[in-house]
C-alpha positions as CSV (number, residue, x, y, z in Angstrom):
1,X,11.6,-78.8,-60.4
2,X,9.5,-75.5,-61.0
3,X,7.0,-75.6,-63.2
4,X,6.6,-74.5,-67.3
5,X,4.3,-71.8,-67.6
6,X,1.7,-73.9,-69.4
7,X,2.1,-76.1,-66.1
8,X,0.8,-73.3,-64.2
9,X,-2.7,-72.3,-63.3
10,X,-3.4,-69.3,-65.5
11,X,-4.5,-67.0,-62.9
12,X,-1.0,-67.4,-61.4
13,X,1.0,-67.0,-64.7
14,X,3.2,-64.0,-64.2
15,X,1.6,-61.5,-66.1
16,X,-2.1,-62.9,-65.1
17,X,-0.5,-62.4,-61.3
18,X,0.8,-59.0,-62.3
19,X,-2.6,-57.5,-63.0
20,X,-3.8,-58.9,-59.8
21,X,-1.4,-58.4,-57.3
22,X,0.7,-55.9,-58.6
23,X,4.1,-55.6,-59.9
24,X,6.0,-55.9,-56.7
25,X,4.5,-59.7,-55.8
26,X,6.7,-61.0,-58.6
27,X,10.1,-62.7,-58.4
28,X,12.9,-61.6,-60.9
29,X,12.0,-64.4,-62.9
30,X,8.9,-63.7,-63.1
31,X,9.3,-60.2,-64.1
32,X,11.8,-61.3,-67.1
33,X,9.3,-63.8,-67.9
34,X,6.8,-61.1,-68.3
35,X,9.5,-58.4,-70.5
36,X,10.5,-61.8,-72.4
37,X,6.9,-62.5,-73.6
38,X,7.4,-66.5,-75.3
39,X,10.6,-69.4,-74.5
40,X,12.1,-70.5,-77.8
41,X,10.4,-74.2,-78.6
42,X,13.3,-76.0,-77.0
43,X,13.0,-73.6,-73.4
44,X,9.8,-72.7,-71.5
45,X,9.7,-69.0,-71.1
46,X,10.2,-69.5,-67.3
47,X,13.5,-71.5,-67.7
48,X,14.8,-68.8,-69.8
49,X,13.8,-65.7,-67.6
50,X,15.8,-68.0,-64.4
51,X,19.0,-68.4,-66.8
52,X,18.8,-64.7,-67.3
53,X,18.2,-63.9,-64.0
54,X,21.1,-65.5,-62.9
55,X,23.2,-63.8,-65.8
56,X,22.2,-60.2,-64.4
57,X,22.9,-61.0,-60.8
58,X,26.2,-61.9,-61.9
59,X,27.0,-58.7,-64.4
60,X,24.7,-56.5,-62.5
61,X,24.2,-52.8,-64.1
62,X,27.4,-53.4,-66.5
63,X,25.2,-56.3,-68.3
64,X,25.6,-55.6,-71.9
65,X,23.3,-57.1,-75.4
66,X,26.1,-59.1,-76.0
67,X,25.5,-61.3,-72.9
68,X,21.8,-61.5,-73.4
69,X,21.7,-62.3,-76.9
70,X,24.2,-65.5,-76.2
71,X,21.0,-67.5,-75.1
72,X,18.7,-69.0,-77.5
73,X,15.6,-67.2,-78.3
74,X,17.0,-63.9,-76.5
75,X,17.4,-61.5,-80.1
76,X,18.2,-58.2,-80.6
77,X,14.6,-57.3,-79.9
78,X,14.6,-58.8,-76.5
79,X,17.6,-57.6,-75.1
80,X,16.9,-54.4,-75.8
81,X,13.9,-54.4,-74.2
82,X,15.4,-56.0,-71.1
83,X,18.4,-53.0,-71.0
84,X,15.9,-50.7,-71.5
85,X,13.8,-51.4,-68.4
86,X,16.9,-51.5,-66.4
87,X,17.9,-48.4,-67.6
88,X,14.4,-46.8,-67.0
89,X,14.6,-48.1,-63.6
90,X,17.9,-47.5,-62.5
91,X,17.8,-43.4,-63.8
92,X,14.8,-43.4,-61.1
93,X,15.8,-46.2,-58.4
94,X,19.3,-44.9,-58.7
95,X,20.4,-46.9,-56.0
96,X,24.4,-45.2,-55.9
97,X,24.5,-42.5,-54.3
98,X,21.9,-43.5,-51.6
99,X,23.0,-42.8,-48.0
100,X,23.8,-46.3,-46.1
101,X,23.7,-45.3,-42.5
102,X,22.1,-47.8,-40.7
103,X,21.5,-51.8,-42.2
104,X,17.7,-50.9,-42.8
105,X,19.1,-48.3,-45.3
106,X,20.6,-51.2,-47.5
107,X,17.7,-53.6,-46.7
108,X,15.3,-51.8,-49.8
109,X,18.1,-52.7,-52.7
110,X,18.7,-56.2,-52.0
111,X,15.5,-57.9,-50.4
112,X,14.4,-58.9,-53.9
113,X,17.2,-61.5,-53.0
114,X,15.1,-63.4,-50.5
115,X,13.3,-65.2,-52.8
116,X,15.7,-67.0,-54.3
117,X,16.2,-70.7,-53.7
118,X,20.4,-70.5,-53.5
119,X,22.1,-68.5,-51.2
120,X,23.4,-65.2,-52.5
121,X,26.2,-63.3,-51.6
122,X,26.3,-60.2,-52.0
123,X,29.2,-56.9,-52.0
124,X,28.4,-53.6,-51.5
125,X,30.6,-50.8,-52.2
126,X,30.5,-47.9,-50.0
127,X,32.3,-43.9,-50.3
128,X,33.7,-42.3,-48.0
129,X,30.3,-40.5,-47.6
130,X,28.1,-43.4,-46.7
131,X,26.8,-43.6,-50.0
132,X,26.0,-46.6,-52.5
133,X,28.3,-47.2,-55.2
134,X,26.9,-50.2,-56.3
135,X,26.1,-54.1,-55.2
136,X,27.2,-57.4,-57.1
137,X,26.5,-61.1,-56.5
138,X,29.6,-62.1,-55.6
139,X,28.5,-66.2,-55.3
140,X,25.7,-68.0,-55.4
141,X,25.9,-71.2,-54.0
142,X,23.8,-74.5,-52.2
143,X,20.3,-73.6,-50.0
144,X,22.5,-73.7,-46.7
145,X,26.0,-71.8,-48.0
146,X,27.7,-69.5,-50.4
147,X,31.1,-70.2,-50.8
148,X,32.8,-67.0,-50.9
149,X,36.6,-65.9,-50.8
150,X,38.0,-62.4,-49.4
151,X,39.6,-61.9,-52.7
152,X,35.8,-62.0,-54.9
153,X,34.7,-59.6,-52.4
154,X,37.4,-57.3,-52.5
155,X,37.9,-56.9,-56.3
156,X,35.2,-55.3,-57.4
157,X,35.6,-53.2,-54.4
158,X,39.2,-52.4,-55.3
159,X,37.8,-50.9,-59.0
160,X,35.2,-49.2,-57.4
161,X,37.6,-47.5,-55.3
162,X,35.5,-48.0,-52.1
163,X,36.5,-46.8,-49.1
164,X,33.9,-49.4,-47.2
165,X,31.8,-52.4,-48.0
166,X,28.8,-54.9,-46.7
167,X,28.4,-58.2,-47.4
168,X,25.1,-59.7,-46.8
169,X,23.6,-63.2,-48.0
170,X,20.0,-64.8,-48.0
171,X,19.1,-67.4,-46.1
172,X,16.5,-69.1,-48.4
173,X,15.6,-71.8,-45.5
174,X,15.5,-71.2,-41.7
175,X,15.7,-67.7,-39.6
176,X,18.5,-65.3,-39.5
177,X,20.8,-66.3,-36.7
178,X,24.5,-66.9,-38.0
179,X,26.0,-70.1,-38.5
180,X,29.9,-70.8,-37.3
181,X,30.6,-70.8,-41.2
182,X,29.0,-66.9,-41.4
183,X,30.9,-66.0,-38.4
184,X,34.4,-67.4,-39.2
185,X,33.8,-65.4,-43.1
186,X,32.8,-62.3,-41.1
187,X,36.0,-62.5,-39.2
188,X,38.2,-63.2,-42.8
189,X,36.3,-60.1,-44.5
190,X,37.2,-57.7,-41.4
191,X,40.9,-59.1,-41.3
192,X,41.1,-58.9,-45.0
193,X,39.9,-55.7,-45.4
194,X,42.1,-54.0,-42.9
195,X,45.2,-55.1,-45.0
196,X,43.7,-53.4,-48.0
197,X,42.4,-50.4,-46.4
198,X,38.4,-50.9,-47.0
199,X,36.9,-51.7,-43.8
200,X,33.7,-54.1,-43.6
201,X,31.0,-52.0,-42.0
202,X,28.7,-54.8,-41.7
203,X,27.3,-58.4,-42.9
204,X,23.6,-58.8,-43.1
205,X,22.0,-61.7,-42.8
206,X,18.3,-61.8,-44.2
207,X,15.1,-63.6,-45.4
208,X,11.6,-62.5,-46.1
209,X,10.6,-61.5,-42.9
210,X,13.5,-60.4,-41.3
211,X,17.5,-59.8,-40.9
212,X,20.7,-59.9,-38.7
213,X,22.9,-57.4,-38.5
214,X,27.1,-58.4,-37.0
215,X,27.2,-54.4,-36.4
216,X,23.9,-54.0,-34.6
217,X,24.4,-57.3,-32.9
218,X,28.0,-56.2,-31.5
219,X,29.7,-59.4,-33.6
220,X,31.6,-57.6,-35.8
């Protein structure tokens, strides 16, 4: 069970590790935590900034005040300030429009993902030009599998009017090697997306230290 921030040693309380280590050591979590400032009596600030975190994996760039303010202790104040450093970050990141030519390329925009405890599956939507459109958390499920179904993957895809995407998922325990269950999904996707007409350029498997590519590995 993770800890409450009053549970944790103060030097390692997010915004106490922020000044010390620098912005990037944080997870999502604790970079929320950090926006967020205080829980609400009946939530630690750290279960809060984990609901929240799951919320914007799920809505991605489209997540609006409305969703935010549905949790407890998340006001007007607080959403704002949480769209408004996503915004900030995005207008500079701007991570559509980025050239994906090689796996590496999509590595920067979705490592953040390693960290988490579940495995996440995630879409990304790709032009005819090799460039970003955007990525969404299509599942998250147990620590050793995502269940995931061509038609989630395709969707958003489909409305994005992709002409290509990537799938790629964490593996929060273990190395990168595929298991029979990534493999049989990576054949589903490719057959899947030849009856659509958006062809599956890749799936990336990856952890902190490391990835597997189905393209670069000739599986795919």
């Amino acid at each position: 069970m993770s800890k409450t921030i009053h549970q944790m040693p103060e030097a390692d309380r997010p915004r106490e590790k922020l000044l010390r280590k620098g912005a990037a050591a944080l997870s999502d979590r604790e970079l929320l935590a950090v926006l967020l400032g205080k829980g609400t009596p009946g939530m630690d600030v750290m279960t809060l900034a984990g609901k929240l975190a799951r919320l914007i994996d799920e809505k991605g760039l489209e997540v609006k005040a409305e969703d935010l303010t549905q949790f407890e202790g998340v006001g007007d104040a607080k959403a704002t300030l949480i769209l408004a450093a996503i915004e900030f970050a995005r207008r500079r990141i701007k991570p559509e429009g980025a050239k994906i030519v090689t796996p590496a390329d999509l590595l920067p925009h979705i490592r953040h993902y390693a960290d988490r405890k579940q495995e996440h599956f995630l879409c990304a939507s790709i032009n005819g030009a090799n460039e970003l459109l955007n990525i969404r958390v299509v599942s998250i499920g147990l620590i050793d599998r995502s269940p995931v179904h061509p038609r989630e993957v395709f969707a958003d895809a489909l409305s994005d009017r992709a002409s290509a995407v990537i799938v790629a998922h964490n593996h929060p325990t273990g190395g990168v090697e595929p298991s029979q269950s990534d493999i049989n999904i990576t054949a589903q996707l490719k057959a899947a997306g030849e009856i659509v007409g958006i062809e599956l350029l890749d799936h990336i498997i990856f952890n902190r230290t490391g990835y597997f590519s189905f393209l670069e590995a000739g599986k795919l």
